[in-house]
KOLKOLSE-188266 format. One line per field, with one value per residue: residue number from 0; chain; x, y, z of N, C-alpha, C, O in turn. Coordinates in Angstrom, 3 decimals, padded with zeros to 6 digits, m for minus. Layout:
N
nr = NUM/...
kette = A/...
nxx = X/...
nyy = Y/...
nzz = Z/...
caxx = X/...
cayy = Y/...
cazz = Z/...
cxx = X/...
cyy = Y/...
czz = Z/...
oxx = X/...
oyy = Y/...
ozz = Z/...
//
This chain:
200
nr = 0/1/2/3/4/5/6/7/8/9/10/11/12/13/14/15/16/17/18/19/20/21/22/23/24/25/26/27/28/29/30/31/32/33/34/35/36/37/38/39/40/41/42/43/44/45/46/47/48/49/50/51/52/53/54/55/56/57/58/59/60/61/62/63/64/65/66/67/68/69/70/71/72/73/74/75/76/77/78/79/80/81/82/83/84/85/86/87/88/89/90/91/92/93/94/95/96/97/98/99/100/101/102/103/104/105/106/107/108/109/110/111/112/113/114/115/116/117/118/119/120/121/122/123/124/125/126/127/128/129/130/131/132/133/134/135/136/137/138/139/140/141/142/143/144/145/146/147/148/149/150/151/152/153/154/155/156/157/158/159/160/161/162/163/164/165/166/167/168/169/170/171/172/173/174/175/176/177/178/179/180/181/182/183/184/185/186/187/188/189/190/191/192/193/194/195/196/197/198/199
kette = A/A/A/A/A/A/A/A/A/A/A/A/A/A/A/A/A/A/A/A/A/A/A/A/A/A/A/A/A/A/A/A/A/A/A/A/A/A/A/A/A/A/A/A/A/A/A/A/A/A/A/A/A/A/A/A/A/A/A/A/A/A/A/A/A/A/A/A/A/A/A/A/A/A/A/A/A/A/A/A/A/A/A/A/A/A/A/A/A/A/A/A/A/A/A/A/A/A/A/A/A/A/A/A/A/A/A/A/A/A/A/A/A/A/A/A/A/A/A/A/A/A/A/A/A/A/A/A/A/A/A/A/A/A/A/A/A/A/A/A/A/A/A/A/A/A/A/A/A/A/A/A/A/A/A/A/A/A/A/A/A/A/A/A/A/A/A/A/A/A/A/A/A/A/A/A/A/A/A/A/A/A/A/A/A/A/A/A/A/A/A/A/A/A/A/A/A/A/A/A
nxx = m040.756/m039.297/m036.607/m035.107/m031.571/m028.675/m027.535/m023.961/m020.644/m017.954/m016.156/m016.606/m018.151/m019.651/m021.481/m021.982/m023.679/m025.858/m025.945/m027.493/m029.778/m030.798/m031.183/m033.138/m035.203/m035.714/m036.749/m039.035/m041.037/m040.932/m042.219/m044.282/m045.881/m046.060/m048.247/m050.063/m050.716/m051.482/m053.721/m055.287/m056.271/m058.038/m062.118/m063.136/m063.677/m066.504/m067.261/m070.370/m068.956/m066.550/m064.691/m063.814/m066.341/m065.453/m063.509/m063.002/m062.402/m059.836/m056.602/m054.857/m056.459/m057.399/m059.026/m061.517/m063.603/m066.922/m069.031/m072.995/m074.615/m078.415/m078.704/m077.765/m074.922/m071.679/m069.912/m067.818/m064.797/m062.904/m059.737/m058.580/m056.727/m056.480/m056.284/m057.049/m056.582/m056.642/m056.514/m055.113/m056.966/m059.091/m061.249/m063.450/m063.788/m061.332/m060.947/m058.049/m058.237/m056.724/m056.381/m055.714/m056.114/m057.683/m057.973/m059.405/m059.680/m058.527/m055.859/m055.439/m054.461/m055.780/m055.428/m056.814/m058.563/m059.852/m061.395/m063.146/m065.069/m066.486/m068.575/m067.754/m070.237/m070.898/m072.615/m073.321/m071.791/m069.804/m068.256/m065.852/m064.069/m061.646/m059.685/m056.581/m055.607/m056.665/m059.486/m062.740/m064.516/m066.524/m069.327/m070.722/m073.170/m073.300/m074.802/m075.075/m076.408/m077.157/m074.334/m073.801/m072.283/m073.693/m073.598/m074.235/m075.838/m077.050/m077.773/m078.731/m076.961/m076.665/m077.135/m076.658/m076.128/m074.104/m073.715/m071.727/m069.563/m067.940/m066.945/m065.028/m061.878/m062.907/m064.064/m066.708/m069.123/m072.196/m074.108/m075.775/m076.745/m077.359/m076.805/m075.726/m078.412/m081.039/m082.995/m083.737/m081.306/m079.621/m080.089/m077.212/m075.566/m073.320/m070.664/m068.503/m065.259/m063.063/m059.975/m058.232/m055.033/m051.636/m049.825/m046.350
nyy = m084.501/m083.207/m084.260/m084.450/m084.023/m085.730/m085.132/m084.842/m086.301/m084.154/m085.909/m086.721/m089.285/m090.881/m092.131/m095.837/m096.513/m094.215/m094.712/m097.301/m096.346/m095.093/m096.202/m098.135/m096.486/m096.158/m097.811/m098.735/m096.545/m097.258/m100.137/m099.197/m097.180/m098.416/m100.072/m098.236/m097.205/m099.068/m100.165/m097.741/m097.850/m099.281/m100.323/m100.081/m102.418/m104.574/m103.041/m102.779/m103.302/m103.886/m103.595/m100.826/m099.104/m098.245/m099.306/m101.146/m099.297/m098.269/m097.686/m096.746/m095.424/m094.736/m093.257/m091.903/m089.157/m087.610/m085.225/m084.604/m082.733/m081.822/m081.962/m084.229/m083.498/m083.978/m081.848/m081.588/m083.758/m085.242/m086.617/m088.517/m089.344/m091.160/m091.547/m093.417/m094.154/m095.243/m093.768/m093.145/m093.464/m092.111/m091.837/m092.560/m094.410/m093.224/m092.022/m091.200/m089.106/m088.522/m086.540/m086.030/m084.399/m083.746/m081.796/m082.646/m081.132/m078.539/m079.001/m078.444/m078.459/m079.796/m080.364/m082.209/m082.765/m085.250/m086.324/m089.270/m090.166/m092.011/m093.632/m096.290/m097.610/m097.670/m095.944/m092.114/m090.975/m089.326/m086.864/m084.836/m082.233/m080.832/m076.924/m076.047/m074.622/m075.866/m075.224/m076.322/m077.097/m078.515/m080.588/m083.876/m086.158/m089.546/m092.497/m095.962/m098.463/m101.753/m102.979/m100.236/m097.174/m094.396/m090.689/m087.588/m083.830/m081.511/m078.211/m074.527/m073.672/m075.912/m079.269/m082.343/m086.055/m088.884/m092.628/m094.632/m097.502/m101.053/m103.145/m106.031/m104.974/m102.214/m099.224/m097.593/m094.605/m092.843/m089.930/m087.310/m083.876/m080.221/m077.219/m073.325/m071.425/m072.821/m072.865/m072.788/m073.440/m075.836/m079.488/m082.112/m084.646/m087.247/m089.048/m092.102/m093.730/m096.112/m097.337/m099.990/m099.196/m101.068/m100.202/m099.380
nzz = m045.423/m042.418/m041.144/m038.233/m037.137/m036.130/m032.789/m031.634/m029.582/m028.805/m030.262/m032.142/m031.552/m029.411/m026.406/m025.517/m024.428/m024.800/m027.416/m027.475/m026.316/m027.715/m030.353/m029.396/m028.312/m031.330/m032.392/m030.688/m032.022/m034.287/m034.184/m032.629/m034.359/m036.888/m035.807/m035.233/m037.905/m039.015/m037.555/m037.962/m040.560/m040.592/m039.751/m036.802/m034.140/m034.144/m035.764/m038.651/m041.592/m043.044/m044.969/m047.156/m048.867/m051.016/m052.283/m054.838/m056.660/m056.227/m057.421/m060.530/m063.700/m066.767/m069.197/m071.776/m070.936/m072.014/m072.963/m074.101/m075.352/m075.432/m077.949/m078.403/m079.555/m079.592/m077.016/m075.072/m075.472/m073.226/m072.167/m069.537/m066.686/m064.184/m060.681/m057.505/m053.747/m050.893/m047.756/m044.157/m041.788/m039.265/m038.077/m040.293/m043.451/m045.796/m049.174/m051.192/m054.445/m057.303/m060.638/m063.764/m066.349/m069.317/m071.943/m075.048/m077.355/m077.190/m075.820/m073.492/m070.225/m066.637/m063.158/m060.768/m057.525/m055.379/m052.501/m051.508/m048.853/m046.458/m043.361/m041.326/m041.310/m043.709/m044.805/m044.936/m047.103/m049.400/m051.688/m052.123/m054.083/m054.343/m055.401/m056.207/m054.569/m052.490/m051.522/m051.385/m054.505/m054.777/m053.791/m053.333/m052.907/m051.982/m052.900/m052.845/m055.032/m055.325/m056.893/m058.283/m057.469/m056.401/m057.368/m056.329/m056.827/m055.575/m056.025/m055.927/m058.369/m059.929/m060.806/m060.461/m061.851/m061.261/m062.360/m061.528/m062.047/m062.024/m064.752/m064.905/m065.666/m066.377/m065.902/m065.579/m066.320/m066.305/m066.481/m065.829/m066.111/m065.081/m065.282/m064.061/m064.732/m063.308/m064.646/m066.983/m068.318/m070.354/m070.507/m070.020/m071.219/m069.867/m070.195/m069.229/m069.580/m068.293/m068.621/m066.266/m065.553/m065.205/m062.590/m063.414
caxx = m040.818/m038.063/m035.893/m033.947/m030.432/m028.562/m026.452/m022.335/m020.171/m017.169/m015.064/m017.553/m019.082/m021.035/m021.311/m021.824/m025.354/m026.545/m026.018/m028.853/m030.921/m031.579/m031.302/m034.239/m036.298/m036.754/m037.414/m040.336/m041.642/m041.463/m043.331/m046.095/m045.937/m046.465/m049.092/m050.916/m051.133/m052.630/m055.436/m056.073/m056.872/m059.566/m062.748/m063.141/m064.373/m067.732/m068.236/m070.919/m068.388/m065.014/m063.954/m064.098/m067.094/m064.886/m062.196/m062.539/m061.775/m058.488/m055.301/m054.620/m057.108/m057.306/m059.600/m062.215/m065.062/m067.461/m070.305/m073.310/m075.974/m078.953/m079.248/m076.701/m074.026/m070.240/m069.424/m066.305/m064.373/m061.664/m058.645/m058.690/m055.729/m057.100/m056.006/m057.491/m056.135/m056.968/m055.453/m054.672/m058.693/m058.954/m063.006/m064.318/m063.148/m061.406/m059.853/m057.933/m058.402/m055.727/m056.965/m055.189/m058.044/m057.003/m059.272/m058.824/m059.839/m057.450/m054.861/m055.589/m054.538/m055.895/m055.301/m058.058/m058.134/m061.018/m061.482/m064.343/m065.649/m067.727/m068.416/m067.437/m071.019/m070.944/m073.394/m072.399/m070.748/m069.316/m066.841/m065.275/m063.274/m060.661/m059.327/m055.493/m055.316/m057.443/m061.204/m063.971/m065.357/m068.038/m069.747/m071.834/m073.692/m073.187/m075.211/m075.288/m078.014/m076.637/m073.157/m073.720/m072.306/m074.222/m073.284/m075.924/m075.519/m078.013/m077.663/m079.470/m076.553/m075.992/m077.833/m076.428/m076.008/m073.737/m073.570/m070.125/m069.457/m066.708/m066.787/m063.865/m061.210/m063.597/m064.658/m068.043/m069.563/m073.232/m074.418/m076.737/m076.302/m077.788/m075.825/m076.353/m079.641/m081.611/m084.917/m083.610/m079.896/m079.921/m079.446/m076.474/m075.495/m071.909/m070.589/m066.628/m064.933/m061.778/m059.210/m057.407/m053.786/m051.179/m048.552/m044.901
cayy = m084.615/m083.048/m084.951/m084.086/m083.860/m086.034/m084.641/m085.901/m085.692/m083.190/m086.165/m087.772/m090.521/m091.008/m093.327/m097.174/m096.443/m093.736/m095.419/m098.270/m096.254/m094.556/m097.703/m098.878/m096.154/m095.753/m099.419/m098.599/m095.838/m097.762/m100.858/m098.314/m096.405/m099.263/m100.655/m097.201/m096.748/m100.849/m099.756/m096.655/m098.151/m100.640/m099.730/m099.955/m103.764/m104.477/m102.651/m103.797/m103.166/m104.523/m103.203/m099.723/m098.904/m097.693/m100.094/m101.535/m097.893/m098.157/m098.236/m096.228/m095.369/m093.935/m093.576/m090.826/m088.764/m086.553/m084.454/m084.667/m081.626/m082.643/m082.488/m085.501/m083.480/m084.036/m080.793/m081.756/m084.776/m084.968/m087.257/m088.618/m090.098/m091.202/m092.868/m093.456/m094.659/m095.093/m093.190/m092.932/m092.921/m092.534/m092.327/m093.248/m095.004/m092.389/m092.291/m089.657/m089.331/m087.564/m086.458/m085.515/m084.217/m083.301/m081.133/m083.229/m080.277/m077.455/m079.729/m078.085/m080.147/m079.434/m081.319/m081.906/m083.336/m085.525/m086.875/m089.669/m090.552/m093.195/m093.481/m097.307/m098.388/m097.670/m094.088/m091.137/m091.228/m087.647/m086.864/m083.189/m082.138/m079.434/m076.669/m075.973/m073.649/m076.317/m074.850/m076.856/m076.823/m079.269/m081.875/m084.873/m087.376/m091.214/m093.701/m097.682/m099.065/m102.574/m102.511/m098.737/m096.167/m093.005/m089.243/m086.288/m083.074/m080.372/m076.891/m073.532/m073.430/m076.831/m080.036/m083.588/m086.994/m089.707/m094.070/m095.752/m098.922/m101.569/m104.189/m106.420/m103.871/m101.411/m098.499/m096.827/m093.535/m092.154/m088.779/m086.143/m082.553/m078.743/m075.897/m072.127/m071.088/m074.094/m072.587/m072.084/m074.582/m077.239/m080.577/m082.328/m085.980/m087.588/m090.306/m092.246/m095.449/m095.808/m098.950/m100.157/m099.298/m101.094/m099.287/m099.733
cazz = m043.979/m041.674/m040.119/m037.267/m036.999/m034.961/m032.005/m031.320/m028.676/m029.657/m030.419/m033.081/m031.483/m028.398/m025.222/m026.364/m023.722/m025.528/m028.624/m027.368/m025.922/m029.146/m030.921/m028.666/m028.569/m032.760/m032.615/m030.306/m032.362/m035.635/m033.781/m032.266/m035.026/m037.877/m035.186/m035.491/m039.150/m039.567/m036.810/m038.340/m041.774/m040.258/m038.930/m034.909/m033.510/m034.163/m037.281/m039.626/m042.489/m042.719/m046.098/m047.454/m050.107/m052.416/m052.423/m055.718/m057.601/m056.049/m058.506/m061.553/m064.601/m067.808/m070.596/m072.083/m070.551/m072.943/m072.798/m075.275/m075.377/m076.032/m079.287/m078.949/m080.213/m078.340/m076.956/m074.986/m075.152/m072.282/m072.204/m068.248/m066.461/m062.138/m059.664/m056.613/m052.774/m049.452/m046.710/m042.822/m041.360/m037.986/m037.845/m041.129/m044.739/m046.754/m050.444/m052.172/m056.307/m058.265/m061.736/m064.972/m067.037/m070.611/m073.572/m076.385/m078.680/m077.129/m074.995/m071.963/m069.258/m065.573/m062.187/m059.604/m056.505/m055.092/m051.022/m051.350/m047.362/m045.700/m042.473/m041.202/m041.648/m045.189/m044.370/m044.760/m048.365/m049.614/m052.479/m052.114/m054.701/m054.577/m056.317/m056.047/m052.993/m051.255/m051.297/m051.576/m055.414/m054.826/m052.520/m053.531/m051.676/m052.448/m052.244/m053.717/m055.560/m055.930/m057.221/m058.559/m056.910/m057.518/m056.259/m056.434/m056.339/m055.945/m055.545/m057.157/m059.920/m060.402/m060.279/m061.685/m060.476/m062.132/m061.723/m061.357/m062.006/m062.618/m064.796/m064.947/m065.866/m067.159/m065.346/m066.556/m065.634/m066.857/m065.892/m066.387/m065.367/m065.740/m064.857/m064.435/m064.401/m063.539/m065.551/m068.711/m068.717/m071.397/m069.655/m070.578/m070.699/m069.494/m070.287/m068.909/m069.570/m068.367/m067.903/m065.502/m065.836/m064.083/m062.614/m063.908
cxx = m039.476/m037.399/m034.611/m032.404/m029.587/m027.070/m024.897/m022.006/m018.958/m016.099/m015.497/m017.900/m020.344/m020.827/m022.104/m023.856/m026.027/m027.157/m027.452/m029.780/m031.962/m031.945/m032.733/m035.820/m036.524/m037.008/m038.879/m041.063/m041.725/m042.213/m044.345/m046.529/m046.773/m047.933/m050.529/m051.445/m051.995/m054.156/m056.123/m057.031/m057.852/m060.530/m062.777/m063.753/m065.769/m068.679/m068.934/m070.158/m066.801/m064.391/m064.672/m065.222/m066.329/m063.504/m061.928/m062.369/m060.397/m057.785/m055.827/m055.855/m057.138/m058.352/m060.539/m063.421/m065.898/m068.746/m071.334/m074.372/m077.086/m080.035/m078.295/m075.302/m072.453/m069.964/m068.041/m066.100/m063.112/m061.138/m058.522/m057.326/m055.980/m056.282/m056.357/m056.759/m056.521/m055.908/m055.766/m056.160/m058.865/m060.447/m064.157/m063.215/m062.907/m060.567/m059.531/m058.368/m057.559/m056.261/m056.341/m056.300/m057.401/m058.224/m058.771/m059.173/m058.794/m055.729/m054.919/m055.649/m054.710/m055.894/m056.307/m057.330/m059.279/m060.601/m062.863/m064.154/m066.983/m067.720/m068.488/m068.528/m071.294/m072.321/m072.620/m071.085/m070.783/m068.213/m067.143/m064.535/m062.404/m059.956/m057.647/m055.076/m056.317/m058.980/m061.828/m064.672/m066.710/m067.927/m071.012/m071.789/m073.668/m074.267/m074.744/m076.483/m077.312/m075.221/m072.427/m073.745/m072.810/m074.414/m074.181/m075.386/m076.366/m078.092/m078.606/m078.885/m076.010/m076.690/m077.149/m076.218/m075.582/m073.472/m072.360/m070.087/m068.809/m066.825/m065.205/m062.524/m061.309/m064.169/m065.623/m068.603/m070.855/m073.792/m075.177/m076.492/m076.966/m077.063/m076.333/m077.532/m080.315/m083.145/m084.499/m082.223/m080.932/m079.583/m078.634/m076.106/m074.238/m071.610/m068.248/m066.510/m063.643/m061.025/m058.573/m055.791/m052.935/m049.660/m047.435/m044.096
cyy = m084.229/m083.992/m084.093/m084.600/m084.429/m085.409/m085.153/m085.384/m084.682/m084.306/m087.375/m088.377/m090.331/m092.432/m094.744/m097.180/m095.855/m093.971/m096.714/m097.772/m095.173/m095.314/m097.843/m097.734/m095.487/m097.406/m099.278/m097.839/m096.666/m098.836/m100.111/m097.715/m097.311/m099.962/m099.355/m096.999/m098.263/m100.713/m098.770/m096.977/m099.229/m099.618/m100.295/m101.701/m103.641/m103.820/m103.127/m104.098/m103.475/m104.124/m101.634/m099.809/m099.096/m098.432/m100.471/m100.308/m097.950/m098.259/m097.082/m096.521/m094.477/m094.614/m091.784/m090.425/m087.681/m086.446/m084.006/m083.372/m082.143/m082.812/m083.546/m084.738/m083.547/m083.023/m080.589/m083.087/m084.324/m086.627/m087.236/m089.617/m089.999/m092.000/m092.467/m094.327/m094.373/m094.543/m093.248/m092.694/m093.513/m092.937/m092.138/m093.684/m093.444/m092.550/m091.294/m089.928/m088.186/m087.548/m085.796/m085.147/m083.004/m082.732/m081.497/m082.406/m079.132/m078.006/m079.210/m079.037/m079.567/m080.593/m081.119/m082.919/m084.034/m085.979/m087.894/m090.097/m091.161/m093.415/m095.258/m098.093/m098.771/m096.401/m093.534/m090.872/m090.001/m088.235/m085.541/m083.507/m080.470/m078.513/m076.787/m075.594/m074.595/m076.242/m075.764/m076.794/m077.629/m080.068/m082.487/m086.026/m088.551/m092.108/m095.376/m098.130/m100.990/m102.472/m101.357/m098.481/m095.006/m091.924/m088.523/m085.283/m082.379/m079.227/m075.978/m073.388/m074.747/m078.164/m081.425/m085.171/m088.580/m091.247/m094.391/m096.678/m099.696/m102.672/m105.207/m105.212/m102.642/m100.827/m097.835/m095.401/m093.096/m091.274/m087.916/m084.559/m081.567/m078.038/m074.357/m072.287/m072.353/m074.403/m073.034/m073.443/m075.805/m078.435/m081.249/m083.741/m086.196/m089.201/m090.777/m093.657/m095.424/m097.268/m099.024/m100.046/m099.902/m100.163/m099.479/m099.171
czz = m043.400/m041.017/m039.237/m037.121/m035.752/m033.918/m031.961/m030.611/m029.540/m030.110/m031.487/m032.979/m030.179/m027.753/m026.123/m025.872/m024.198/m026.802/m028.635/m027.135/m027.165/m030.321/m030.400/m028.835/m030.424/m033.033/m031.726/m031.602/m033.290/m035.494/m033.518/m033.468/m036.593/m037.269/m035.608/m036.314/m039.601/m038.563/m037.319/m039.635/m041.979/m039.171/m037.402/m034.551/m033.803/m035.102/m037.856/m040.739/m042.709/m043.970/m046.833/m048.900/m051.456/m053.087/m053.736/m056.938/m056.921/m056.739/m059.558/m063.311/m065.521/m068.870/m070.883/m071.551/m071.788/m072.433/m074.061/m074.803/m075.754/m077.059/m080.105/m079.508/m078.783/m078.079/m076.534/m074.418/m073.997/m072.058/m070.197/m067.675/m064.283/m061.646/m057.985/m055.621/m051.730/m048.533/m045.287/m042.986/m040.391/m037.674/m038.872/m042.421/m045.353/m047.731/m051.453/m053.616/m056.588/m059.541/m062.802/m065.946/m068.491/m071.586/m074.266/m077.449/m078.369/m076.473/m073.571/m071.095/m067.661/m064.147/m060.998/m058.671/m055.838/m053.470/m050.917/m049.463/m047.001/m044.250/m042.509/m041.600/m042.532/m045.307/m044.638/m046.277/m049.080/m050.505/m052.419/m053.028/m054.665/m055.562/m055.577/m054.621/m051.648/m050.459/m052.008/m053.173/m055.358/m054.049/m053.323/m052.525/m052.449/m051.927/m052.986/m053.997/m056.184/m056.084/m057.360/m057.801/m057.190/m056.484/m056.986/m056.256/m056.644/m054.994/m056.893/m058.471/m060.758/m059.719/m061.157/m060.524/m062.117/m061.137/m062.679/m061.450/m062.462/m063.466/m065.077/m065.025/m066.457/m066.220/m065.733/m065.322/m066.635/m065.842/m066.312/m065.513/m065.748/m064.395/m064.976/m064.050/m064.845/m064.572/m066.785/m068.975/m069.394/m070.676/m070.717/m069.721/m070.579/m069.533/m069.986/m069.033/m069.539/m067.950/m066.838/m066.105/m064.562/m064.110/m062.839/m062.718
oxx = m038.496/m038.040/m033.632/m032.266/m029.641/m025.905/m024.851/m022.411/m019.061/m015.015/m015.001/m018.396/m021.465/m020.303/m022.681/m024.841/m027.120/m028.270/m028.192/m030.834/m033.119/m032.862/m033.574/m036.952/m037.302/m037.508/m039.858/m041.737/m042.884/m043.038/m045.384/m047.750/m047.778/m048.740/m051.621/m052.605/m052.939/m055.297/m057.351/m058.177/m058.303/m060.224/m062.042/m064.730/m066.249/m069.894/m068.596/m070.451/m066.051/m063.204/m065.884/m064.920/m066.499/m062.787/m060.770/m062.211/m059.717/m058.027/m056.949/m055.961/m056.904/m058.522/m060.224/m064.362/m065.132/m069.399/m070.902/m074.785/m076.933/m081.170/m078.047/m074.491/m072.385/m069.448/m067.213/m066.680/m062.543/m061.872/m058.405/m057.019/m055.721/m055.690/m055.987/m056.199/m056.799/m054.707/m056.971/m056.660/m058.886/m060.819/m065.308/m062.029/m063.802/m059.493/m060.260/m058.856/m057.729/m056.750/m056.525/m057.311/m056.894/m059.260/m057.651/m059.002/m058.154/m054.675/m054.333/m056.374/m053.782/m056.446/m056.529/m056.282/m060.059/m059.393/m063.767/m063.034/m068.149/m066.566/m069.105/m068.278/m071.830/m072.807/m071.437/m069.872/m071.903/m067.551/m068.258/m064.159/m062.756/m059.555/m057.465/m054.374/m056.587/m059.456/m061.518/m065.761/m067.769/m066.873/m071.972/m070.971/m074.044/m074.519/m073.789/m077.457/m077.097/m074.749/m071.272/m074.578/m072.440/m074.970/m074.752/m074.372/m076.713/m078.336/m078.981/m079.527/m075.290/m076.843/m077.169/m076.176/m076.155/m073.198/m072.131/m070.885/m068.719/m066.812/m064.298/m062.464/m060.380/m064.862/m065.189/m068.512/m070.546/m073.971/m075.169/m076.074/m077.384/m076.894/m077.196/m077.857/m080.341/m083.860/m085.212/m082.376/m082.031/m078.501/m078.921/m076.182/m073.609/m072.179/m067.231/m067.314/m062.971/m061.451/m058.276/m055.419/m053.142/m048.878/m047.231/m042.867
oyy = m084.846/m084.529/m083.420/m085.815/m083.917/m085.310/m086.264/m084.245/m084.495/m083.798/m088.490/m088.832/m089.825/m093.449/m094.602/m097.570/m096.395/m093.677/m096.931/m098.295/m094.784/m095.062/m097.582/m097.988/m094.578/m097.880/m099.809/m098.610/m097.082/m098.970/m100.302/m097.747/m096.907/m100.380/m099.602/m096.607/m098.366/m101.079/m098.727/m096.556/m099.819/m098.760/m101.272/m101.795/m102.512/m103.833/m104.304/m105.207/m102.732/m104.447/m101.460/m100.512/m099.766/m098.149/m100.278/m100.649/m097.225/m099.360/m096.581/m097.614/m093.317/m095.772/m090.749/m091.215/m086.954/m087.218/m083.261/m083.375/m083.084/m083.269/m083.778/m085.548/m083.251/m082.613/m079.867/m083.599/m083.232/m087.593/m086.173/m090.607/m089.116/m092.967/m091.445/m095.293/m093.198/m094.813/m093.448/m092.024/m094.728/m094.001/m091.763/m093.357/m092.605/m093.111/m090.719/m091.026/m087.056/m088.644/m084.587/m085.828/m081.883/m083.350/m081.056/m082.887/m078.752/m077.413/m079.761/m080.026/m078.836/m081.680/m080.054/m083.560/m083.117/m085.965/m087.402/m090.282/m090.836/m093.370/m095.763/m099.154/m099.867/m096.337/m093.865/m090.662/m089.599/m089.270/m085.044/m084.672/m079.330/m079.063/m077.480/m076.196/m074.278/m076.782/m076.019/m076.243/m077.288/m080.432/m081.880/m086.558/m088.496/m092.361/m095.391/m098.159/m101.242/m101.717/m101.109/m098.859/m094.465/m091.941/m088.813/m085.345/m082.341/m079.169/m076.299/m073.125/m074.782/m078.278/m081.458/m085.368/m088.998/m091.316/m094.405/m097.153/m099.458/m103.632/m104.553/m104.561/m101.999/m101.532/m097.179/m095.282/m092.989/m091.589/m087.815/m084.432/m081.719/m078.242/m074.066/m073.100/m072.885/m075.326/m073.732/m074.285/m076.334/m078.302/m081.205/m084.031/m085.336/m090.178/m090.169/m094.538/m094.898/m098.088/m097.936/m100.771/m099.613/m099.718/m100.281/m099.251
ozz = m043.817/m040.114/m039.560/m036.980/m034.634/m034.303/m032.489/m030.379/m030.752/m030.396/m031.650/m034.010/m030.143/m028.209/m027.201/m026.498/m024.367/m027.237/m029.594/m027.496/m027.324/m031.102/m031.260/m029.246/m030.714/m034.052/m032.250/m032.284/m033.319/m036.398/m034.150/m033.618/m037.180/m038.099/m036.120/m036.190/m040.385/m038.844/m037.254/m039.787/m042.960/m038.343/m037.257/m035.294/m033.700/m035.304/m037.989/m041.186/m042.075/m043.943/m046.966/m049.865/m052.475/m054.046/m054.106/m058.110/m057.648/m057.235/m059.485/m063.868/m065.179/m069.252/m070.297/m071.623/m072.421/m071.731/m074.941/m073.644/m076.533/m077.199/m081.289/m079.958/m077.590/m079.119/m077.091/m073.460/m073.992/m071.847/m069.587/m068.338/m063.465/m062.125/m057.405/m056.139/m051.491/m048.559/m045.137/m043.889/m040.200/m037.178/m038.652/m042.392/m045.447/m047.512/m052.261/m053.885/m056.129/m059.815/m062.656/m066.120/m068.479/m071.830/m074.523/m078.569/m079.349/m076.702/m072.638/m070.998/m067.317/m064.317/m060.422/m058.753/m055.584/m053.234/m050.242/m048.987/m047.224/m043.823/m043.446/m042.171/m042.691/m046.437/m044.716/m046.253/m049.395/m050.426/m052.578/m053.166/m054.968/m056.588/m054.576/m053.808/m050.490/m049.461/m053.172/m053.008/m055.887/m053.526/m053.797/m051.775/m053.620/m050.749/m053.762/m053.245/m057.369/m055.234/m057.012/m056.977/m058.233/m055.386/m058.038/m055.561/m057.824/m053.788/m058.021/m059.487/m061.755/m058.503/m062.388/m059.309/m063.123/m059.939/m063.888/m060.642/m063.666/m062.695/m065.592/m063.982/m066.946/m065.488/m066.680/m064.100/m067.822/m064.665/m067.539/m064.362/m066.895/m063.193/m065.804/m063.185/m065.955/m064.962/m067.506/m069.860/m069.227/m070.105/m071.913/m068.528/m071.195/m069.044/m070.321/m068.730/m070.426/m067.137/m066.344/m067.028/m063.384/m064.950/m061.928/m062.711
//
């Protein structure tokens, strides 16, 4: 973040008045300003919902995701390192996801970027995920079935839909997916369990 540079008179200081009234006004801004960012991160009066969907994925996780074909065999294990947070939401719940995502057979290590969104009622539940430059690789729809969270996605080259769910410090993920040509693609199962890490 830039910060601006502050002015002097030519004799290095500055009037004792000027001196308060700049005093005074970054004491406003950091009261309005701290006032702004605690309203933004609540929904509006009268919401039905007072706490974000997704709240309890918040904080730091790690463990393994894999993919079985299905003739059961593992095709790729991946080494996962998340963490998820809520951010600045002026008119609905939203929470970034950072993703370390490792090939435990080549080491390939790639970084994603996720945006889950709810609208205050708890409607309206979307995860985008990004590539590097910021485009769109995918969109799924959320819903809750109970505790489970479960996103969908269906398009002509790509159809899958996986359930989330926490238990104590145990994150779980089951999924199913077909890819490519939806006639002919082998469906393929997914499976994630990842811990809670805390942060140091």
């Amino acid at each position: 973040m830039d910060q601006s540079k502050e002015q002097v008179t030519a004799d290095g200081g500055g009037t004792v008045g000027s001196k308060l009234v700049v005093t005074a006004l970054f004491l406003w801004i950091g009261i309005f300003g701290v006032g702004t960012f605690l309203k933004s991160m609540s929904p509006p009066e009268g919401s039905t919902r007072l706490v974000s969907p997704f709240k309890p994925w918040d904080g730091n996780w790690e463990g393994e995701f894999s993919v079985t074909n299905a003739k059961g065999e593992v095709i790729t294990r991946l080494n996962v390192k998340q963490r998820y947070r809520h951010v600045m939401a002026d008119e609905r719940f939203e929470q970034e996801g950072h993703f370390e995502v490792t090939n435990l057979a080549t080491g390939e290590m790639e970084i994603e970027k996720a945006l889950n969104s709810s609208e205050f009622d708890g409607t309206g539940m979307h995860c985008k995920v990004f590539k590097k430059n910021g485009a769109v690789v995918e969109e799924h729809v959320g819903r809750f079935e109970g505790e489970v969270l479960i996103w969908s996605r269906d398009e002509s080259f790509a159809k899958e839909e996986f359930r989330e769910w926490i238990e104590g410090d145990v994150y779980f993920i089951e999924g199913e997916g077909m890819y490519g040509d939806l006639e002919t693609a082998e469906a393929l199962t997914m499976h994630g369990e990842y811990k809670r890490v805390v942060a140091e």
